[in-house]
N, CA and C atoms as an extended XYZ file, in Angstrom:
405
Properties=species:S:1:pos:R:3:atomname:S:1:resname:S:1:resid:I:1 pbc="F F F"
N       -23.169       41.201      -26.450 N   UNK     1
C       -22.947       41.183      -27.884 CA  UNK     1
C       -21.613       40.491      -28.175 C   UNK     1
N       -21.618       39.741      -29.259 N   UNK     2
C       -20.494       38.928      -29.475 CA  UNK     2
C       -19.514       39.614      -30.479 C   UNK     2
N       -18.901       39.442      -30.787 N   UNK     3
C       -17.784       39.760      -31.861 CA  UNK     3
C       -17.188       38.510      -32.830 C   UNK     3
N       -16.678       39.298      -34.024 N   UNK     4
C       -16.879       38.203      -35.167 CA  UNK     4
C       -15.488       38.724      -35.645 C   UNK     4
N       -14.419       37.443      -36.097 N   UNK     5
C       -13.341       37.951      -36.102 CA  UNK     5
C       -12.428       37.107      -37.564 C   UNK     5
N       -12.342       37.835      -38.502 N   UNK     6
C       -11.397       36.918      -39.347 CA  UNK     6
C        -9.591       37.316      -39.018 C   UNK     6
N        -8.585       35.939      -39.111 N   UNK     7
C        -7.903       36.446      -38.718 CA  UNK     7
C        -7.021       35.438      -39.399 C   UNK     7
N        -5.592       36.059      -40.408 N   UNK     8
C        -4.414       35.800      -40.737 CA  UNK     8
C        -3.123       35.994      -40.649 C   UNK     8
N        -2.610       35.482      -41.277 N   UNK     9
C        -0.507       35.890      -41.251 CA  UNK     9
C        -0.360       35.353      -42.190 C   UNK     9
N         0.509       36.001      -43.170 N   UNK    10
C         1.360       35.188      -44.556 CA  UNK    10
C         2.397       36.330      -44.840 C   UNK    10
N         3.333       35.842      -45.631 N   UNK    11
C         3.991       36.632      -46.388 CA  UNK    11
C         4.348       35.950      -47.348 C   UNK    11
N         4.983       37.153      -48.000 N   UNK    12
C         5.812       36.136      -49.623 CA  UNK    12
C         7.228       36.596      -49.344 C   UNK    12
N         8.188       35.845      -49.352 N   UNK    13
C         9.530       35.829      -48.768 CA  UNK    13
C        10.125       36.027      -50.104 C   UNK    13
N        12.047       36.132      -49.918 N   UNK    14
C        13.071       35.822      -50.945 CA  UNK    14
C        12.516       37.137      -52.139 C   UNK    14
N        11.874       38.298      -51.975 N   UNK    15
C        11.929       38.970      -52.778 CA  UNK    15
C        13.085       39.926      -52.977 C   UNK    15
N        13.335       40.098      -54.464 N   UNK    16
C        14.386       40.440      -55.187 CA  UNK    16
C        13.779       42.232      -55.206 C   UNK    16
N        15.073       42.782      -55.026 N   UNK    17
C        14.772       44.212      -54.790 CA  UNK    17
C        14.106       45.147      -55.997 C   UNK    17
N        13.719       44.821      -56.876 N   UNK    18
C        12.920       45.008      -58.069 CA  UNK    18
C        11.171       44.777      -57.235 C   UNK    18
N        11.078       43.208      -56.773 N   UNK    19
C         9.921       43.489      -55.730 CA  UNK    19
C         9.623       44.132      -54.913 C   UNK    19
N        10.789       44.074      -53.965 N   UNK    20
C        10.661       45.141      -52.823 CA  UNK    20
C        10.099       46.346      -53.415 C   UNK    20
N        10.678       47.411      -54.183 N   UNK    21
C        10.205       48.147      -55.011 CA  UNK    21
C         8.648       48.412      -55.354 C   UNK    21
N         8.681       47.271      -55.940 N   UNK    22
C         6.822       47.245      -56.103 CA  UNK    22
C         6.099       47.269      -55.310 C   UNK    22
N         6.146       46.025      -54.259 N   UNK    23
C         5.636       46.617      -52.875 CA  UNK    23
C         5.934       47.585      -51.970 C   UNK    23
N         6.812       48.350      -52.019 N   UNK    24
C         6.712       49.904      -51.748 CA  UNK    24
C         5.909       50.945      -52.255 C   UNK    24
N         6.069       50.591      -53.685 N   UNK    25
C         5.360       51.667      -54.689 CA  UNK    25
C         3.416       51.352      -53.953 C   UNK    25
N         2.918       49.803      -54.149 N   UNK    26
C         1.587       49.247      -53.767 CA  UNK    26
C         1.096       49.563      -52.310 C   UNK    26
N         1.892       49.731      -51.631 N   UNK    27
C         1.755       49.961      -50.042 CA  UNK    27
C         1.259       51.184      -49.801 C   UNK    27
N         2.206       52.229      -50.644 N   UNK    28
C         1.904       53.972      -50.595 CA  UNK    28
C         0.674       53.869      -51.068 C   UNK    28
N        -0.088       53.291      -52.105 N   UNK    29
C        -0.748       53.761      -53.538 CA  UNK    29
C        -2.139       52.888      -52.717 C   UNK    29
N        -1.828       52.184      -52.041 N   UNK    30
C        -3.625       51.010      -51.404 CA  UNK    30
C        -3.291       51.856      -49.952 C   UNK    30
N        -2.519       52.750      -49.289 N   UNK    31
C        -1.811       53.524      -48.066 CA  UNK    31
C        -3.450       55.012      -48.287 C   UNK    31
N        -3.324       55.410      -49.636 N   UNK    32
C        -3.987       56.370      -50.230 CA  UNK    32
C        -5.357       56.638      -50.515 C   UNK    32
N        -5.462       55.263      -51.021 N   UNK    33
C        -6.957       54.912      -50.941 CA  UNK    33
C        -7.937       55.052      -49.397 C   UNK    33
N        -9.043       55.541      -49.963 N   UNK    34
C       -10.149       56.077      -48.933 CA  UNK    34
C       -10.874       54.573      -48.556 C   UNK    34
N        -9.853       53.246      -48.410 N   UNK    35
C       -10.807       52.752      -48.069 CA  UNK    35
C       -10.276       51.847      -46.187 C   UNK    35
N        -9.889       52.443      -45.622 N   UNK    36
C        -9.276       51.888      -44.465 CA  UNK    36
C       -10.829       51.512      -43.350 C   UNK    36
N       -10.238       50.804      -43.147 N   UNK    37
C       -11.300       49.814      -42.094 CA  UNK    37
C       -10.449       49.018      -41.082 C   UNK    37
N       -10.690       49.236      -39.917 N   UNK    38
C        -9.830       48.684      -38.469 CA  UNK    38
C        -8.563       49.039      -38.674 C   UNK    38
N        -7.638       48.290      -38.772 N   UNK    39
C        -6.050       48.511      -38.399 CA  UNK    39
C        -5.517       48.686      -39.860 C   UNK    39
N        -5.523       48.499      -40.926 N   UNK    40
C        -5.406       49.139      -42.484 CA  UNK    40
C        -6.025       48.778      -43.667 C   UNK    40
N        -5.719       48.651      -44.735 N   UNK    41
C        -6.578       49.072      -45.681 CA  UNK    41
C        -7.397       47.681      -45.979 C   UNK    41
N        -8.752       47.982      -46.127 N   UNK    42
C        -9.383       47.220      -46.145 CA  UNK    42
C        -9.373       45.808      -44.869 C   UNK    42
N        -8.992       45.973      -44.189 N   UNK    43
C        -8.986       45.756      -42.503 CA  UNK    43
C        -7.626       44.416      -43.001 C   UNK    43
N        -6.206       44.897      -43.283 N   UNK    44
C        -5.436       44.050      -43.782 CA  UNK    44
C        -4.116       45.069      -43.524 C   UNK    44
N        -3.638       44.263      -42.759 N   UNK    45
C        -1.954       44.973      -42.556 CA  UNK    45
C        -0.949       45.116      -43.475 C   UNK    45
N         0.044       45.508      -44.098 N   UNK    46
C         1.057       45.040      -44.496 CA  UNK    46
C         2.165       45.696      -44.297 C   UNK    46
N         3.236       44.865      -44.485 N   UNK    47
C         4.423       45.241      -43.402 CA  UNK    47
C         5.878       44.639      -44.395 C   UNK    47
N         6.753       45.720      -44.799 N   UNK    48
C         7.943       45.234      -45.825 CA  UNK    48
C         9.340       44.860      -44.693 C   UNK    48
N         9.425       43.721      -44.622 N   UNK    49
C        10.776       43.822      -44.170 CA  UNK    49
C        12.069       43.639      -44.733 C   UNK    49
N        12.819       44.892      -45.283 N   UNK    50
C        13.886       44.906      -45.904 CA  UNK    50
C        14.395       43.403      -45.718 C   UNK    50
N        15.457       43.290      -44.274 N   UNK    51
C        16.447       42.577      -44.181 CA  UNK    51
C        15.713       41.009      -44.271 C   UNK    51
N        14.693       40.567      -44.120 N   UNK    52
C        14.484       39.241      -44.386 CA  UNK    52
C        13.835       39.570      -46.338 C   UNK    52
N        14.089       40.749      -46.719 N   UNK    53
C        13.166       40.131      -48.445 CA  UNK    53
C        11.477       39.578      -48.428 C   UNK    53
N        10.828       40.605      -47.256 N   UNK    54
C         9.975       39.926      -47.376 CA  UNK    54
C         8.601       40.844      -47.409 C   UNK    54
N         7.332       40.460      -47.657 N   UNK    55
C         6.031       41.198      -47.430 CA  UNK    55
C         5.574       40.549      -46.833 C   UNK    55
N         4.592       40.847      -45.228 N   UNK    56
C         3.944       40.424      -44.489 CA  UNK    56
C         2.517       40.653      -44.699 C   UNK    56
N         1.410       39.896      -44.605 N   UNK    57
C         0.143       40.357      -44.821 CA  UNK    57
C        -0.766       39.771      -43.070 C   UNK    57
N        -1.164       40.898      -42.266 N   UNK    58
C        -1.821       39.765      -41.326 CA  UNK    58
C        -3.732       40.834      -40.974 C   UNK    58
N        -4.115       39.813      -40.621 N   UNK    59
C        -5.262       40.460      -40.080 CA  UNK    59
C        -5.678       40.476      -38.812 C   UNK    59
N        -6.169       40.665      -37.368 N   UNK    60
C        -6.600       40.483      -36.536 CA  UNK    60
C        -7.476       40.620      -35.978 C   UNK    60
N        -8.493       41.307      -36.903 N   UNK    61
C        -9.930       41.282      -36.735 CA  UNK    61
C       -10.747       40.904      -38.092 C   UNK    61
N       -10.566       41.817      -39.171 N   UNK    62
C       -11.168       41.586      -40.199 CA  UNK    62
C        -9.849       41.614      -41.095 C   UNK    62
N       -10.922       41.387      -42.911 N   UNK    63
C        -9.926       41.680      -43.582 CA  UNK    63
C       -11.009       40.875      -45.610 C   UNK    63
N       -10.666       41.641      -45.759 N   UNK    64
C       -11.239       41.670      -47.152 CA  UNK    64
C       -10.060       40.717      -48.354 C   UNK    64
N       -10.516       39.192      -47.668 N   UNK    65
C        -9.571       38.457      -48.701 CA  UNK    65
C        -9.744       38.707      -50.090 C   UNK    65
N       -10.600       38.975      -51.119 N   UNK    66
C       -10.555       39.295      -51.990 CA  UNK    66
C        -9.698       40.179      -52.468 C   UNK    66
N        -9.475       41.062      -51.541 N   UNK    67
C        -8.783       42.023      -52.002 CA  UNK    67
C        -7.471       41.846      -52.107 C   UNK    67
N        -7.028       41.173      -51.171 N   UNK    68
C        -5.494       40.296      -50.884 CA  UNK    68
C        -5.019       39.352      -51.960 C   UNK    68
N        -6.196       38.989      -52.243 N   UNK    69
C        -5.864       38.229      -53.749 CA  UNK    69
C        -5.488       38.645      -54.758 C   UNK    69
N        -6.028       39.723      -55.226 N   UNK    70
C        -6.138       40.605      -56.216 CA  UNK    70
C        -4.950       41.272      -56.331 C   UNK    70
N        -4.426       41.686      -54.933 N   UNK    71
C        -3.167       42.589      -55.061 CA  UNK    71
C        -2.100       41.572      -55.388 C   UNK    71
N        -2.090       40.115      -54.431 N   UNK    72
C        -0.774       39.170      -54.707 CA  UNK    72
C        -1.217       38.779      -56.246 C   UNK    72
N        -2.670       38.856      -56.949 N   UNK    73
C        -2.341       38.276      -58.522 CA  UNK    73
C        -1.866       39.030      -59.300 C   UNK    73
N        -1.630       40.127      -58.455 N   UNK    74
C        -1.204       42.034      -59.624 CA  UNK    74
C         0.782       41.926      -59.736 C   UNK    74
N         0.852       41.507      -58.378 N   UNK    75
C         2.105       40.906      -58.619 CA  UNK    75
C         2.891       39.710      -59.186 C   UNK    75
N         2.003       38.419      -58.659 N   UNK    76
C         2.588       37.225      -59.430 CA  UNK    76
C         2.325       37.836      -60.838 C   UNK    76
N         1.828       37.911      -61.746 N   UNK    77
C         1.512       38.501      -62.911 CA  UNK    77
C         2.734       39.444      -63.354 C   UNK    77
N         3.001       40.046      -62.392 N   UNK    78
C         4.470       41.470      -63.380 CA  UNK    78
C         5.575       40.723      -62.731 C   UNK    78
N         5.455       39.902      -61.497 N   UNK    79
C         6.804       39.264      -60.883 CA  UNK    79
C         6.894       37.804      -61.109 C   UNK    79
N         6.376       37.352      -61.191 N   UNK    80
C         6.557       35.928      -60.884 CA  UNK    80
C         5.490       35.005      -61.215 C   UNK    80
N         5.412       34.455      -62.620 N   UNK    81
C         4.067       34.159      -63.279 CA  UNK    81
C         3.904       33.000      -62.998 C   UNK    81
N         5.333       32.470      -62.801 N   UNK    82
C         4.605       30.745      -62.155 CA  UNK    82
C         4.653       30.299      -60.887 C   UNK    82
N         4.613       31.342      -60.441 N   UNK    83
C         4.724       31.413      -58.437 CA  UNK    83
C         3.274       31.402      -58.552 C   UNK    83
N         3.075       30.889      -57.293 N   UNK    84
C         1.797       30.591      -56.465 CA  UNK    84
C         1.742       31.338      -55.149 C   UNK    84
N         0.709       31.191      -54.386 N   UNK    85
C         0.447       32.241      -53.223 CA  UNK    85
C        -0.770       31.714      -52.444 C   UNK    85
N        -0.344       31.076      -51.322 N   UNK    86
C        -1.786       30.379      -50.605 CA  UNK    86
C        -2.065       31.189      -48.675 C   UNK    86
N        -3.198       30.869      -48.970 N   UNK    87
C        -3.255       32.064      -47.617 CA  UNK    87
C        -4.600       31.454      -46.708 C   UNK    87
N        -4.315       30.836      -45.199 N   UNK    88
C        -5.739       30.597      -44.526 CA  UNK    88
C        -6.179       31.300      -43.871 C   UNK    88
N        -7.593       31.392      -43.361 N   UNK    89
C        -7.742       32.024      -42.495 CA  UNK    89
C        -8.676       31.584      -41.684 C   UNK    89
N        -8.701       32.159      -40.384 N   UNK    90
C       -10.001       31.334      -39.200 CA  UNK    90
C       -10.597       32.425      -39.088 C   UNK    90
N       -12.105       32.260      -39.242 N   UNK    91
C       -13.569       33.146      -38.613 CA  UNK    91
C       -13.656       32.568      -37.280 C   UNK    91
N       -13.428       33.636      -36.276 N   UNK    92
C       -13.573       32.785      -34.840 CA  UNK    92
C       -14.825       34.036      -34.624 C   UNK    92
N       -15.348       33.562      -32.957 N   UNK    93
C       -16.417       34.544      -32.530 CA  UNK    93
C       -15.895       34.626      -30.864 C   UNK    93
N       -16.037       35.904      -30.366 N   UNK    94
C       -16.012       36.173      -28.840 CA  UNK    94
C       -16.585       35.485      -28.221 C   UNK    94
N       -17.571       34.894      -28.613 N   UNK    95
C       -18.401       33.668      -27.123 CA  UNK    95
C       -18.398       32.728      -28.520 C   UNK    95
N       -19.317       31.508      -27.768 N   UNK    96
C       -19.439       30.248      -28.586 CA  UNK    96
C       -20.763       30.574      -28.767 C   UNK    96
N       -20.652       31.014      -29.779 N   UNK    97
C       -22.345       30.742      -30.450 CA  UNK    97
C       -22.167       30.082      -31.735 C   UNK    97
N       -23.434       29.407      -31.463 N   UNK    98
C       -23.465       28.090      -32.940 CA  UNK    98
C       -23.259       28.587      -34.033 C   UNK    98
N       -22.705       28.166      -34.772 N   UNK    99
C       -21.841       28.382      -36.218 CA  UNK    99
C       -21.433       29.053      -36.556 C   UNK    99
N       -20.922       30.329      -35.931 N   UNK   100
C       -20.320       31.329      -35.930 CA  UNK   100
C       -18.726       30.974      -36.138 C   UNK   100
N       -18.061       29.627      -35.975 N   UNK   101
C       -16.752       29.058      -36.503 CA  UNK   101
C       -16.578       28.626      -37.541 C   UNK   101
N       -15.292       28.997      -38.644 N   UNK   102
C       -15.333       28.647      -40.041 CA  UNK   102
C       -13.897       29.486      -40.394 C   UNK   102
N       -13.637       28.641      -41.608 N   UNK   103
C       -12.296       29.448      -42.389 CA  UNK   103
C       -12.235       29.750      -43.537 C   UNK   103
N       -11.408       29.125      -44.028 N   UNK   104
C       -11.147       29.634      -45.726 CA  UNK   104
C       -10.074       29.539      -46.275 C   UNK   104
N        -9.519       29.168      -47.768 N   UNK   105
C        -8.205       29.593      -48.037 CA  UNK   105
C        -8.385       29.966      -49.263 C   UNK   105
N        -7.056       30.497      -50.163 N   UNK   106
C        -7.341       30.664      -51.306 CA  UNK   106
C        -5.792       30.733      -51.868 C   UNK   106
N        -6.074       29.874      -53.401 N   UNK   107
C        -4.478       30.080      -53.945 CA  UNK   107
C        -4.699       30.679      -54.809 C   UNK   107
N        -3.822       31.892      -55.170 N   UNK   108
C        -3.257       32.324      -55.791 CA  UNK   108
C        -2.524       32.225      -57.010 C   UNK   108
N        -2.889       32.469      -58.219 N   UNK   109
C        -1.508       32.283      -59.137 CA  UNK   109
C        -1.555       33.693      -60.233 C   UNK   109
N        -0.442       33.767      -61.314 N   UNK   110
C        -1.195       35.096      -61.844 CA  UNK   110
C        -1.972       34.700      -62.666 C   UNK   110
N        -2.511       33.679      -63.218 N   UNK   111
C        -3.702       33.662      -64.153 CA  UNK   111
C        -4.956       33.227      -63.427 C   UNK   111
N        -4.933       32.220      -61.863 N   UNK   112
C        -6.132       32.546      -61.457 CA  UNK   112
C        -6.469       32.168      -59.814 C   UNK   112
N        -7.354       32.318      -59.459 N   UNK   113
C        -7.827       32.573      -57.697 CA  UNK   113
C        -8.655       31.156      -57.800 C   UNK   113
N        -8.315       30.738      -56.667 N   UNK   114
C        -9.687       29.862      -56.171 CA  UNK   114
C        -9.415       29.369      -54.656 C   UNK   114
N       -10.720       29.635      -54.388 N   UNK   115
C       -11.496       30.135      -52.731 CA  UNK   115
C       -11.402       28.405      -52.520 C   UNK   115
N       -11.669       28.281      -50.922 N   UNK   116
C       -11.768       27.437      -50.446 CA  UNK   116
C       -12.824       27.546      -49.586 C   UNK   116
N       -13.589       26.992      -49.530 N   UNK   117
C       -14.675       27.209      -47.803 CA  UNK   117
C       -14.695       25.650      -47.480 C   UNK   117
N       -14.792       25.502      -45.874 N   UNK   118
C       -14.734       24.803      -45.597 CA  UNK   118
C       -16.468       24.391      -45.525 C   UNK   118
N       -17.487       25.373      -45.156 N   UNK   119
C       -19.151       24.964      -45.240 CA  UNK   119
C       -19.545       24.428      -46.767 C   UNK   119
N       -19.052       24.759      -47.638 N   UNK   120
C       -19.065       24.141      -49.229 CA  UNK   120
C       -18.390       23.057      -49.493 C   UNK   120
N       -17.114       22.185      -48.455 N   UNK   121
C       -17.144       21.273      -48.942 CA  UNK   121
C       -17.665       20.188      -47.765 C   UNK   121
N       -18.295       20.676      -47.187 N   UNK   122
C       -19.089       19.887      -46.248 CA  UNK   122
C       -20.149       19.558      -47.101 C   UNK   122
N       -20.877       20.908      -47.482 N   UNK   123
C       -22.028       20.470      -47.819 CA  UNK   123
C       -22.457       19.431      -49.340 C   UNK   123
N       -21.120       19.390      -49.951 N   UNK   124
C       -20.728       18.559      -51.282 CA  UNK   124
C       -20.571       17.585      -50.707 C   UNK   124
N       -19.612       16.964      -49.720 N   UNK   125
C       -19.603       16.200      -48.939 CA  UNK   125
C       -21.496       15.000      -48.343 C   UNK   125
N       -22.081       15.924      -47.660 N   UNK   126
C       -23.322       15.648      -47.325 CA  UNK   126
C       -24.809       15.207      -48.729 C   UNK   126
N       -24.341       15.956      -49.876 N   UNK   127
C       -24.957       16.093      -50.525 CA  UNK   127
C       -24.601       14.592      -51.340 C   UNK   127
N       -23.461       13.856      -51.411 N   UNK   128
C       -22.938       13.055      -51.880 CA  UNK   128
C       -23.647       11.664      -51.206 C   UNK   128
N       -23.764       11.882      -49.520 N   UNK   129
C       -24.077       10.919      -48.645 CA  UNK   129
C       -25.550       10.864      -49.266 C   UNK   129
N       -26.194       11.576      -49.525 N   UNK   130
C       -27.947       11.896      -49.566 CA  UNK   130
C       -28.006       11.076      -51.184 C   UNK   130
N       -27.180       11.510      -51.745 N   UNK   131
C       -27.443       10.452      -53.118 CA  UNK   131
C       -26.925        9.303      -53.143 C   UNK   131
N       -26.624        8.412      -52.543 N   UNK   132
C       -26.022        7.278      -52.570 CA  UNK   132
C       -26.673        6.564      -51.470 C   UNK   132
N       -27.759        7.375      -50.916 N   UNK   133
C       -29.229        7.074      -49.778 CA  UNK   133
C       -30.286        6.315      -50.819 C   UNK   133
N       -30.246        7.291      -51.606 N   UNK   134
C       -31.700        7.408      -52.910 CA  UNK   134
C       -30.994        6.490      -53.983 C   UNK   134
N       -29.927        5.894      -53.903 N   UNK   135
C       -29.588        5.141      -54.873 CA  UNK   135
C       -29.652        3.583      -54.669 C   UNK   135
């Protein structure tokens, strides 16, 4: 049996102790929630490090990007409205089985999200080649 693995690292650096704050307060309060899966909530780490000003977000198996989004747009929104927030990630698999490789990214801002897949812009890509066949 193979294993299926999404896996990241980001943080948002240079936060002002008013942030820090918030992500203390968010850490306890998503810490609380009944929804933990693998290594934390919603299979997504996070980690405050005072002395660099910073929030770490990583995954090493899974991890519910949506949800990661949602929390960094809860903040750009009360902290930092014209900050941005971009985050990749690789779907790898324990053996090589066919197409089981793929990623993703997504930016962040506080008014809005947008996903990246890399199989969607292939297939825009391909779909482009196929009409310019028939043309």
């Amino acid at each position: 049996m193979a294993n299926n693995y999404l896996q990241f690292s980001t943080a948002i650096n240079e936060l002002t102790d008013d942030e820090m704050g918030w992500w203390k307060t968010k850490i306890v309060e998503v810490d609380n929630w009944d929804c933990e899966l693998d290594n934390g909530p919603l299979g997504i780490q996070f980690s405050l490090n005072e002395q660099r000003k910073e929030v770490w977000f990583c995954s090493e198996e899974s991890g519910n990007m949506e949800f990661l989004a949602n929390v960094v747009q809860e903040f750009l929104e009360a902290h930092r409205p014209n900050y941005y927030f971009t985050v990749t990630w690789a779907c790898t698999c324990s053996k090589p089985r066919l197409d089981e490789f793929s990623g993703g990214g997504v930016l962040v801002t506080a008014s809005d999200v947008k996903w990246f897949d890399p199989n969607d812009m292939i297939y825009a890509e391909i779909q482009k080649m196929e009409a310019a066949k028939k043309a």
